[in-house]
SEGU-8231 format. One record per atom (N, C-alpha, C): x, y negated, z negated; residue number from 0; chain; atom name. Coordinates in steps of 0.1 Angstrom, whole numbers, plus 5000, padded with zeros to 4 digits. Layout:
! SEGU-8231
node east:X north:Y up:Z seq:NUM mol:A atom:CA
...
END
This chain:
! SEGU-8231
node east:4856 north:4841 up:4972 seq:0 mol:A atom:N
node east:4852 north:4854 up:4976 seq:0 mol:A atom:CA
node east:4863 north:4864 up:4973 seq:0 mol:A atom:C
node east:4861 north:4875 up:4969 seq:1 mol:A atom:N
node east:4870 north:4886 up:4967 seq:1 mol:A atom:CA
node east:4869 north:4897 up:4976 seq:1 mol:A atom:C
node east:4886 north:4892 up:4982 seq:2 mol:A atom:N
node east:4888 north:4899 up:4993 seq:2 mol:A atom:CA
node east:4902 north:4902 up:4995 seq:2 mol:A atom:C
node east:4904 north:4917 up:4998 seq:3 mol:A atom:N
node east:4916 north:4923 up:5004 seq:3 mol:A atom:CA
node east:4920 north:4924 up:5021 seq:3 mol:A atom:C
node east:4933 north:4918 up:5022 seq:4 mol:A atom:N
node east:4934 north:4918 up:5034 seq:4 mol:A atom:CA
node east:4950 north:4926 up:5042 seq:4 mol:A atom:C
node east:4948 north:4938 up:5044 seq:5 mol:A atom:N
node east:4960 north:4946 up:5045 seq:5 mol:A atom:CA
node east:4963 north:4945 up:5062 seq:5 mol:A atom:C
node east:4975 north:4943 up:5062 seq:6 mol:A atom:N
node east:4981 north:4945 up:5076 seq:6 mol:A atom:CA
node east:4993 north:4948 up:5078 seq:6 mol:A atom:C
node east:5000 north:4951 up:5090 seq:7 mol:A atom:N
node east:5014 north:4957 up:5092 seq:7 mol:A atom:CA
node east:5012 north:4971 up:5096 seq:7 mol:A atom:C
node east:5004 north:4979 up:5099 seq:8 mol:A atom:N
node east:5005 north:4992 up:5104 seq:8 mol:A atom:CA
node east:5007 north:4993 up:5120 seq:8 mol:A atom:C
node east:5009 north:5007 up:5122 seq:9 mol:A atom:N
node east:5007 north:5009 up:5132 seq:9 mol:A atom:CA
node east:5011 north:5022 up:5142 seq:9 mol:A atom:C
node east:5016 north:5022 up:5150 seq:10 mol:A atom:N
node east:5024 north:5038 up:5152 seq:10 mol:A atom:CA
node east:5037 north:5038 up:5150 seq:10 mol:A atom:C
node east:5043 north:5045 up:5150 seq:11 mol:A atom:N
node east:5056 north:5046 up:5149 seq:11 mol:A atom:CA
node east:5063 north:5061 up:5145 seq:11 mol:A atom:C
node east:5077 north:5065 up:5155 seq:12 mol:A atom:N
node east:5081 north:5074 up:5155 seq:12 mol:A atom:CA
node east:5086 north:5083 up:5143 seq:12 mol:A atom:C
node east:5086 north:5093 up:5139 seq:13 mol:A atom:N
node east:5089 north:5102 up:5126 seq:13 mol:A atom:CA
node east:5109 north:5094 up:5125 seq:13 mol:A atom:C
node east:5110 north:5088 up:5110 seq:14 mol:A atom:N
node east:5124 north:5084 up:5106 seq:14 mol:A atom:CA
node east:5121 north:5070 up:5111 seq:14 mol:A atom:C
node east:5109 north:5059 up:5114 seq:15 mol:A atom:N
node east:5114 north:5051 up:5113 seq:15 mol:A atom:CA
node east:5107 north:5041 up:5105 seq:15 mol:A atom:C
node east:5108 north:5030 up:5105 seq:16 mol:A atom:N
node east:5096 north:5020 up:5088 seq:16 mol:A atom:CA
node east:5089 north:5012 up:5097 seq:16 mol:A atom:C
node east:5081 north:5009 up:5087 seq:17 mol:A atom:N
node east:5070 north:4998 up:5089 seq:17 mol:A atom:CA
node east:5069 north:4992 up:5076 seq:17 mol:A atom:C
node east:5067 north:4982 up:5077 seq:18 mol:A atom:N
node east:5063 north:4968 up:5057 seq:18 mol:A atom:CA
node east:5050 north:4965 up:5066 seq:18 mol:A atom:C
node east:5040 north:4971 up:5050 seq:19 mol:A atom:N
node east:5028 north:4969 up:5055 seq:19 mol:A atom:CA
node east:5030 north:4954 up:5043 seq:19 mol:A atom:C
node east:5015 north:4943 up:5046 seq:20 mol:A atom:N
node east:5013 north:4932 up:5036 seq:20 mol:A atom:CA
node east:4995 north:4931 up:5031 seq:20 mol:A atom:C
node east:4996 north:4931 up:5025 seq:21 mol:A atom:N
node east:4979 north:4926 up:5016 seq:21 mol:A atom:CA
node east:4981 north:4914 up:5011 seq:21 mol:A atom:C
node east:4970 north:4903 up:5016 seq:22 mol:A atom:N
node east:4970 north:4895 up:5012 seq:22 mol:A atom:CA
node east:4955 north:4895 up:5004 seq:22 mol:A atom:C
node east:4957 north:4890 up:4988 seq:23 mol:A atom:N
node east:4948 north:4892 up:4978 seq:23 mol:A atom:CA
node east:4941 north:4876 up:4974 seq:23 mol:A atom:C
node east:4927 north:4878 up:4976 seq:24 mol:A atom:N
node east:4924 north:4864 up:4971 seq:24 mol:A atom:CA
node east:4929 north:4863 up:4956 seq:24 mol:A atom:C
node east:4929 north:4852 up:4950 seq:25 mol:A atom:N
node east:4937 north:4851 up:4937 seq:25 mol:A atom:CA
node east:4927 north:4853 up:4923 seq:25 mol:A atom:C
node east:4916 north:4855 up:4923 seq:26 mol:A atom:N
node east:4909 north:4862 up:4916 seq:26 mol:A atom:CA
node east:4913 north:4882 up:4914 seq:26 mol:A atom:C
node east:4918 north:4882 up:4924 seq:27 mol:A atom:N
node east:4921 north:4898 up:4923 seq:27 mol:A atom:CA
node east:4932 north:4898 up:4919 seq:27 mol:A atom:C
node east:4942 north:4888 up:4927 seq:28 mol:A atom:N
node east:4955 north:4897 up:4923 seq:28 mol:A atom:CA
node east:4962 north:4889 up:4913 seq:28 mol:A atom:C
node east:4958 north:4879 up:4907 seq:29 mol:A atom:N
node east:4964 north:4871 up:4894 seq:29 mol:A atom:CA
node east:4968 north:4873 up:4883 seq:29 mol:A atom:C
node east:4979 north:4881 up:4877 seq:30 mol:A atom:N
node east:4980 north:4887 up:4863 seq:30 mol:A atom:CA
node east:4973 north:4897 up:4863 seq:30 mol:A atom:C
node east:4973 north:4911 up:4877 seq:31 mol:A atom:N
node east:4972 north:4921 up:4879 seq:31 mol:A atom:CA
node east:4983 north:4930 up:4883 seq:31 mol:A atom:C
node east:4980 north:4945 up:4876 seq:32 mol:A atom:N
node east:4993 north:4954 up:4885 seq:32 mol:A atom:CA
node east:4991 north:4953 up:4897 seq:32 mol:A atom:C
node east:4991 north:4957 up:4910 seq:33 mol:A atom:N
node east:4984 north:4959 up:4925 seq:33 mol:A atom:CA
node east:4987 north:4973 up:4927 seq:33 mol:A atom:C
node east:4986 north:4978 up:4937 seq:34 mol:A atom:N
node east:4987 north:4990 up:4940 seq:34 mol:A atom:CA
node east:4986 north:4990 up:4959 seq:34 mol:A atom:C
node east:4994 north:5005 up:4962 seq:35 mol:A atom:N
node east:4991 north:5007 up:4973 seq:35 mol:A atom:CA
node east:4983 north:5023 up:4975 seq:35 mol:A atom:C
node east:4971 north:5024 up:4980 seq:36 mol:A atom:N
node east:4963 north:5040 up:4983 seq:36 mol:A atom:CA
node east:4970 north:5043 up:4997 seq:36 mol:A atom:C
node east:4962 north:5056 up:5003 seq:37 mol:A atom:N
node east:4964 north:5059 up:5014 seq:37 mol:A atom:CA
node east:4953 north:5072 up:5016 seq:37 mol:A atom:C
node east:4945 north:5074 up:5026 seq:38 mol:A atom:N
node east:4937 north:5083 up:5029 seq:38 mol:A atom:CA
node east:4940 north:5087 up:5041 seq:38 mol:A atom:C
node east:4943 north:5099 up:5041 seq:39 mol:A atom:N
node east:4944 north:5106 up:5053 seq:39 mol:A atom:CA
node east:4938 north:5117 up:5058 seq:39 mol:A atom:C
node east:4939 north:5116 up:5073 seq:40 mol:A atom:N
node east:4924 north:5124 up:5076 seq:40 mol:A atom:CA
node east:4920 north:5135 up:5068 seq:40 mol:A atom:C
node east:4905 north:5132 up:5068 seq:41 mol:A atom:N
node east:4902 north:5148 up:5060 seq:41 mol:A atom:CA
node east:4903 north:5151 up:5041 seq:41 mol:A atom:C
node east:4913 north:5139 up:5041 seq:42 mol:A atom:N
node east:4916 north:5137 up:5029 seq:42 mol:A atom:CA
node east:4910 north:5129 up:5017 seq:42 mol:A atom:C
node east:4909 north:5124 up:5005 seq:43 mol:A atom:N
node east:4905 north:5121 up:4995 seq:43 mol:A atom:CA
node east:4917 north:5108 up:4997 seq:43 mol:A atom:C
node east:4914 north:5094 up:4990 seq:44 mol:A atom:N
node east:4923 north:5087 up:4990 seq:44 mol:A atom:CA
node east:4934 north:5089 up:4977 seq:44 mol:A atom:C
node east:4948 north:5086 up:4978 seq:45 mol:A atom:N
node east:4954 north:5089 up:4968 seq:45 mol:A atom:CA
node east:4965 north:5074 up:4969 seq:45 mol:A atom:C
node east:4965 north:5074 up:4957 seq:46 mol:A atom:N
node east:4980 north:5062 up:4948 seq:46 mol:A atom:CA
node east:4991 north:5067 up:4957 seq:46 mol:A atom:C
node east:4997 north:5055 up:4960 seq:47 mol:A atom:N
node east:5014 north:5060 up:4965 seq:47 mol:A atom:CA
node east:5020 north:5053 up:4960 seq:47 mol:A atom:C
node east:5018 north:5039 up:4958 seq:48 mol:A atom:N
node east:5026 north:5034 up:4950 seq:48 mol:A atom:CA
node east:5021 north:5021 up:4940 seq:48 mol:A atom:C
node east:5024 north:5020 up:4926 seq:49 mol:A atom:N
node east:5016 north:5010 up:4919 seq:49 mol:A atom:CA
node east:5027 north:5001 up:4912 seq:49 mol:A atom:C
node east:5023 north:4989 up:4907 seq:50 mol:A atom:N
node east:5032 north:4983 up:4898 seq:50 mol:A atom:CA
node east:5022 north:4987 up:4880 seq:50 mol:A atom:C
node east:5032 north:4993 up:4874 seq:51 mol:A atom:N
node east:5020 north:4990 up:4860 seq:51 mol:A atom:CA
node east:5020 north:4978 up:4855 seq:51 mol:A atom:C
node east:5015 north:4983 up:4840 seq:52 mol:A atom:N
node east:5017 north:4967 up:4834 seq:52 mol:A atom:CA
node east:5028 north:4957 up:4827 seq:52 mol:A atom:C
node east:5040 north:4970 up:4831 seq:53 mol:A atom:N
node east:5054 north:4961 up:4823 seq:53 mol:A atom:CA
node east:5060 north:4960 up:4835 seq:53 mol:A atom:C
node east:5052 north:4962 up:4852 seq:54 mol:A atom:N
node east:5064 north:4951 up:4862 seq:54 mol:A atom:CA
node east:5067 north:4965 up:4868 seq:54 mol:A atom:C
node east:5072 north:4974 up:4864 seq:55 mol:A atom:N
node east:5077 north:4986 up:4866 seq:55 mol:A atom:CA
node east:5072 north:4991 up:4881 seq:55 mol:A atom:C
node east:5076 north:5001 up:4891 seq:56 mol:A atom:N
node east:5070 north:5003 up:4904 seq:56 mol:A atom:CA
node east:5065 north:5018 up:4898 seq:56 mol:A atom:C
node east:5060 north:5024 up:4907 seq:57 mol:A atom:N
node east:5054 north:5042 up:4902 seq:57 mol:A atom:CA
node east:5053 north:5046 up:4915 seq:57 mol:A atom:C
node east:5060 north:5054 up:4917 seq:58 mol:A atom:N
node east:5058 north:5061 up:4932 seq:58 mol:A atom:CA
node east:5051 north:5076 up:4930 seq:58 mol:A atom:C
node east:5044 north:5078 up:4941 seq:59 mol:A atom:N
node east:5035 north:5092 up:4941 seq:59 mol:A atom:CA
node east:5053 north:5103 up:4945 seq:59 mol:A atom:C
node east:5054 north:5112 up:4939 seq:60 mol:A atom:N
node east:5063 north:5122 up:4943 seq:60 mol:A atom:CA
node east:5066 north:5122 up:4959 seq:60 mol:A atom:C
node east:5057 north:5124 up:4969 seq:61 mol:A atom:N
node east:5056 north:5121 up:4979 seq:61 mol:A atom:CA
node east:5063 north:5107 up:4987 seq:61 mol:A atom:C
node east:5067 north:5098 up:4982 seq:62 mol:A atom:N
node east:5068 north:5088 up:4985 seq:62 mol:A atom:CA
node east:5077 north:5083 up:4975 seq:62 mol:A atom:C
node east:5085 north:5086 up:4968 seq:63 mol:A atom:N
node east:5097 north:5084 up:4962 seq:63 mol:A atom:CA
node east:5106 north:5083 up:4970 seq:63 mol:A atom:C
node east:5116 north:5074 up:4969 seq:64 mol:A atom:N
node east:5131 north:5075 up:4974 seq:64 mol:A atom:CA
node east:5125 north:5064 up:4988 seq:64 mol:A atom:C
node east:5115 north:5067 up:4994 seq:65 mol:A atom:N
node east:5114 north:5060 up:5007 seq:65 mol:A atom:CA
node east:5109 north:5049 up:5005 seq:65 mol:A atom:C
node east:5097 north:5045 up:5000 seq:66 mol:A atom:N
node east:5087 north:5037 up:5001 seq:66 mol:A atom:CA
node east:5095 north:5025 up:4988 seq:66 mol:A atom:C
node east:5091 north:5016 up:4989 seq:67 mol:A atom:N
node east:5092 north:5003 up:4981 seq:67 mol:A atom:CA
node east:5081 north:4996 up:4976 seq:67 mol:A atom:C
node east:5077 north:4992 up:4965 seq:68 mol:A atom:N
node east:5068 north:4979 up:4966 seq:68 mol:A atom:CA
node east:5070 north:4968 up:4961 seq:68 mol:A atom:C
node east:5065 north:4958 up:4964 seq:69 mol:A atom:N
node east:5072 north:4947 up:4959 seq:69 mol:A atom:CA
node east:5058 north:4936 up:4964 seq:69 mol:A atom:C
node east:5061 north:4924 up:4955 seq:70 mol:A atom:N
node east:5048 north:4910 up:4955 seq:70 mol:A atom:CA
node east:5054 north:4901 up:4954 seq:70 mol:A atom:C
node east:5045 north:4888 up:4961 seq:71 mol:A atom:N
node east:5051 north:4875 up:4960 seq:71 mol:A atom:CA
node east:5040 north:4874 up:4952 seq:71 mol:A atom:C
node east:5040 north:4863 up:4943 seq:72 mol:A atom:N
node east:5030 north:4860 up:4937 seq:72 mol:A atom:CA
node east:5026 north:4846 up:4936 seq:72 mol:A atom:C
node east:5034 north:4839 up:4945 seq:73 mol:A atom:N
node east:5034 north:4822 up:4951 seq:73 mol:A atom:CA
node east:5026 north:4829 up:4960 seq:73 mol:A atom:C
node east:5024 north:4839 up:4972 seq:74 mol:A atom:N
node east:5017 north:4844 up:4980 seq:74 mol:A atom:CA
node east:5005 north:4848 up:4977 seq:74 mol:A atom:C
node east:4999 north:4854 up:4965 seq:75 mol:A atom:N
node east:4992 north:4863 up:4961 seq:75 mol:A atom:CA
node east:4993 north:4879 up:4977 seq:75 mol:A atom:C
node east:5005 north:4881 up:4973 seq:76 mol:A atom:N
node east:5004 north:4893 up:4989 seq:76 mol:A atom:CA
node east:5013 north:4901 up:4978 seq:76 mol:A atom:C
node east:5012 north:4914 up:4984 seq:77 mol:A atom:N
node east:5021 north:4927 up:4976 seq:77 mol:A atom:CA
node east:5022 north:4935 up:4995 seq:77 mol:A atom:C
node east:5037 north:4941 up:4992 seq:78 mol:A atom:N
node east:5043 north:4945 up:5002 seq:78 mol:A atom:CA
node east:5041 north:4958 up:5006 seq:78 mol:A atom:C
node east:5044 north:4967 up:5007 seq:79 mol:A atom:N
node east:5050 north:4982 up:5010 seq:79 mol:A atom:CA
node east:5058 north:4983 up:5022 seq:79 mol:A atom:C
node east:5071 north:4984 up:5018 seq:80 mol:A atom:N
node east:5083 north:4989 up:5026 seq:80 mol:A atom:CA
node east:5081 north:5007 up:5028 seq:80 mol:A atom:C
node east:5078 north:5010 up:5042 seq:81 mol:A atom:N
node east:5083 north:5027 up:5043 seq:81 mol:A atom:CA
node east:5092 north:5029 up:5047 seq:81 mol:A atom:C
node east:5103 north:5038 up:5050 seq:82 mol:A atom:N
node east:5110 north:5044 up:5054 seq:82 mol:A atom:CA
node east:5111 north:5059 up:5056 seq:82 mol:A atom:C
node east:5119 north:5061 up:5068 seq:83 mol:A atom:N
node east:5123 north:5076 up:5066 seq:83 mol:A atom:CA
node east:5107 north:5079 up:5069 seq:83 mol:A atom:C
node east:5097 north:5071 up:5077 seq:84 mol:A atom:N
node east:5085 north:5075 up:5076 seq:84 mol:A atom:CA
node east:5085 north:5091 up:5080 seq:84 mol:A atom:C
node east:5075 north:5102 up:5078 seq:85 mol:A atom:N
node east:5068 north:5110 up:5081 seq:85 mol:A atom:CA
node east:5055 north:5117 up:5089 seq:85 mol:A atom:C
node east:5055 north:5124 up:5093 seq:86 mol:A atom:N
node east:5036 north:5128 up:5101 seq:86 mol:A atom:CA
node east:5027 north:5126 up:5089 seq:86 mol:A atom:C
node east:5037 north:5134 up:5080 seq:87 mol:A atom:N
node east:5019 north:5132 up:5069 seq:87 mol:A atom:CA
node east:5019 north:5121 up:5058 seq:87 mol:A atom:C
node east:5025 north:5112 up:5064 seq:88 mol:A atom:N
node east:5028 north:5093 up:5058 seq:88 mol:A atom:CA
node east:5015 north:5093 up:5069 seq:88 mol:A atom:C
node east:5007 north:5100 up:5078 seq:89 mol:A atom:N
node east:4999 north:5094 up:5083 seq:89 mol:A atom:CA
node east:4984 north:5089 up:5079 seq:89 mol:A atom:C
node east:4983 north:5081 up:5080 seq:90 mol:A atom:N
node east:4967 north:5076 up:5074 seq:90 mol:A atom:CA
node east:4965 north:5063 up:5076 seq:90 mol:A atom:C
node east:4950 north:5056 up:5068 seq:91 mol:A atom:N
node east:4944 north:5044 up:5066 seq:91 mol:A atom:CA
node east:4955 north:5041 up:5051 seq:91 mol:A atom:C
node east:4961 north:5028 up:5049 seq:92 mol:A atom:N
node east:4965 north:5024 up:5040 seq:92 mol:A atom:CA
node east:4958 north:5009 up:5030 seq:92 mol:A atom:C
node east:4958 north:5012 up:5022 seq:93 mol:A atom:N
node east:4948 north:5002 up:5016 seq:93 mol:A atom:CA
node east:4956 north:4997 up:5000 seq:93 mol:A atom:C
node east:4954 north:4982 up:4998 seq:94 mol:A atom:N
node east:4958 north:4982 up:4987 seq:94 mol:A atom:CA
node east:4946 north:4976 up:4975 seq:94 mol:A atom:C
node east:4950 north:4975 up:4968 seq:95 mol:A atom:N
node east:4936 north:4972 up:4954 seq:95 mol:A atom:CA
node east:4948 north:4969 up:4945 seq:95 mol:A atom:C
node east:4938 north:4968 up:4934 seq:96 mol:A atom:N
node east:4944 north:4968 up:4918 seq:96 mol:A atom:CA
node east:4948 north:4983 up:4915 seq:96 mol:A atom:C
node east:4960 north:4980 up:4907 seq:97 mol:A atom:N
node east:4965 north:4994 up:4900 seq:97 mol:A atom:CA
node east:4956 north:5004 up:4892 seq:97 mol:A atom:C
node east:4947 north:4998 up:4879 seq:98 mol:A atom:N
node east:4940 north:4999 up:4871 seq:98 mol:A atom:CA
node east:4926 north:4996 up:4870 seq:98 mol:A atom:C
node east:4924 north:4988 up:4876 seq:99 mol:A atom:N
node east:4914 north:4982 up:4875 seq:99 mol:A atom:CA
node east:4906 north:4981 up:4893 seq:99 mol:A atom:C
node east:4898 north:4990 up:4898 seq:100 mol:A atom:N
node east:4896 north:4988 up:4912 seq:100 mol:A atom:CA
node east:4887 north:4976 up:4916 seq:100 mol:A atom:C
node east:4889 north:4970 up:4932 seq:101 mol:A atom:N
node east:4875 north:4961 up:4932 seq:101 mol:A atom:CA
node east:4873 north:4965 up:4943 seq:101 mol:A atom:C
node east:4863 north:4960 up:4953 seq:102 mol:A atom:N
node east:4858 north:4963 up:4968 seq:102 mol:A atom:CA
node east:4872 north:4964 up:4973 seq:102 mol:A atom:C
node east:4876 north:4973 up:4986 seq:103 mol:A atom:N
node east:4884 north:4978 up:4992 seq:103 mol:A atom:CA
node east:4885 north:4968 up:5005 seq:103 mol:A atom:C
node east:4896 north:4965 up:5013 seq:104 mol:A atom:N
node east:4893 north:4957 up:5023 seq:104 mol:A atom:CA
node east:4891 north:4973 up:5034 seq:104 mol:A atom:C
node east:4895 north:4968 up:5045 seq:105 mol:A atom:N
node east:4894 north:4975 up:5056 seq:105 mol:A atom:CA
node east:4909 north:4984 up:5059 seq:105 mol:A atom:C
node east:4915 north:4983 up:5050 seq:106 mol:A atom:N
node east:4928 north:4993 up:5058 seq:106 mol:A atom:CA
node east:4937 north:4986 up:5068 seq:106 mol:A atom:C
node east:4948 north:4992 up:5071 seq:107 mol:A atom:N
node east:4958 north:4996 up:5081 seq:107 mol:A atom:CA
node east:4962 north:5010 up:5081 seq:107 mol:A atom:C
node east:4956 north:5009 up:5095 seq:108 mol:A atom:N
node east:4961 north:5025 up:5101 seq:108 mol:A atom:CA
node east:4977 north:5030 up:5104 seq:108 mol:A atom:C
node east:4981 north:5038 up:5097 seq:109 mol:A atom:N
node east:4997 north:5043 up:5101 seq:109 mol:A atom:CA
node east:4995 north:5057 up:5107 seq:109 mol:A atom:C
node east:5002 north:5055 up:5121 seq:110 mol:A atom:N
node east:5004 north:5068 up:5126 seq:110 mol:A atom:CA
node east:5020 north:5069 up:5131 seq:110 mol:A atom:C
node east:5024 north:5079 up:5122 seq:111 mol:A atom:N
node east:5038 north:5084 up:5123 seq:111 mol:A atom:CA
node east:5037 north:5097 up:5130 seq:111 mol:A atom:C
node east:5042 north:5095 up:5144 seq:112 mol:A atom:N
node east:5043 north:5104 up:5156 seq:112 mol:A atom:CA
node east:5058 north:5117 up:5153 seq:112 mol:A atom:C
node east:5055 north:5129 up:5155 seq:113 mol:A atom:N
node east:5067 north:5136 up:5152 seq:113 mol:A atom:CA
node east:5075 north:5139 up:5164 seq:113 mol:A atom:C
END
């Protein structure tokens, strides 16, 4: 079955982190880039951070300098480290494929309080 399973969110004070985890059944994430979205209220979903296809990370401008991503791939799980979180780091966070999208799991909610 193909399925995304993101978790690690939650509230947390303006300046401080959370490491969200997706765990990817291995049809999705097997000799895939992955990626991390994020939709926030009101908002359109947008990329914050992806791996391409030479390995490489790509951060949204917004999320440069703070955020990290990173995968185990003994795991099939891909990470996101935040930092230095923000109010408008607030949203549903969701991960997929870089390039290539499939059904979306259900999110983790981040609310960064100011």
């Amino acid at each position: 079955q193909v399925q995304l399973v993101e978790s690690g969110g939650g509230l947390v004070q303006a300046g401080g982190s959370l490491r969200l985890s997706c765990a990817a059944s291995g049809s999705i994430f097997s000799g895939q880039p992955m990626g991390w979205y994020r939709q926030a209220p009101g908002k359109q979903r947008e990329l914050v951070a992806r791996f391409t296809w030479s390995g490489s990370p790509n951060y949204s401008d917004s999320v440069k300098g703070r955020f990290t991503i990173s995968r185990d791939n003994a795991k099939n799980t891909v990470y996101l480290q935040m930092n230095s979180l923000k109010s408008e780091d607030t949203g549903v966070y969701y991960c997929n494929r870089a390039y290539a999208l499939v059904a979306w799991g259900q999110g983790t909610q981040v609310t960064v309080s100011s």
